[in-house]
C-alpha positions, 0 to 999 in steps of 0.5 A: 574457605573451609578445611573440606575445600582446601584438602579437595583443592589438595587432593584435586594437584596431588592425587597420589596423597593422603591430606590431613587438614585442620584450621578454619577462615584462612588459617591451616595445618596441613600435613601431606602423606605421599611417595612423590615427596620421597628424596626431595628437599624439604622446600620443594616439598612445600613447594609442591603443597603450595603449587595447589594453594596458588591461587587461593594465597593470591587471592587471600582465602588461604593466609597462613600454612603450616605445611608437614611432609612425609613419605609414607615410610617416615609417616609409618615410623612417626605414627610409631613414636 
């Protein structure tokens, strides 16, 4: 599993987003930029970036995550700071 497959795998459940994925083996930094996270709570967010991950996790491709969500608002002002 390299970062390219896991953002496709990403991209492939959640369309409407921007991923950014770093990490190698089975370890990643994803961050995911969308409007469908707008008012949600910060679990269901992950929840969300999880659901593409399921069977990846299942199997051990995919062991360590380390998930950031944003809006495109909160990215906006993020990427201001």
């Amino acid at each position: 599993m390299d970062a390219v497959t896991v953002r496709q795998l990403l991209q492939d459940h959640l369309s409407d987003c921007e991923f950014h994925v770093q990490g190698e083996g089975n370890h990643y930094d994803i961050t995911a930029i969308g409007a469908v996270f707008e008012g949600l709570r910060p679990v269901r967010k992950q929840q969300l970036v999880y659901g593409a991950l399921g069977a990846c996790i299942a199997d051990g491709s995919v062991h360590a995550v380390n998930i950031r969500t944003f809006t495109p608002a909160e990215w906006q002002a993020q990427s201001r700071d």
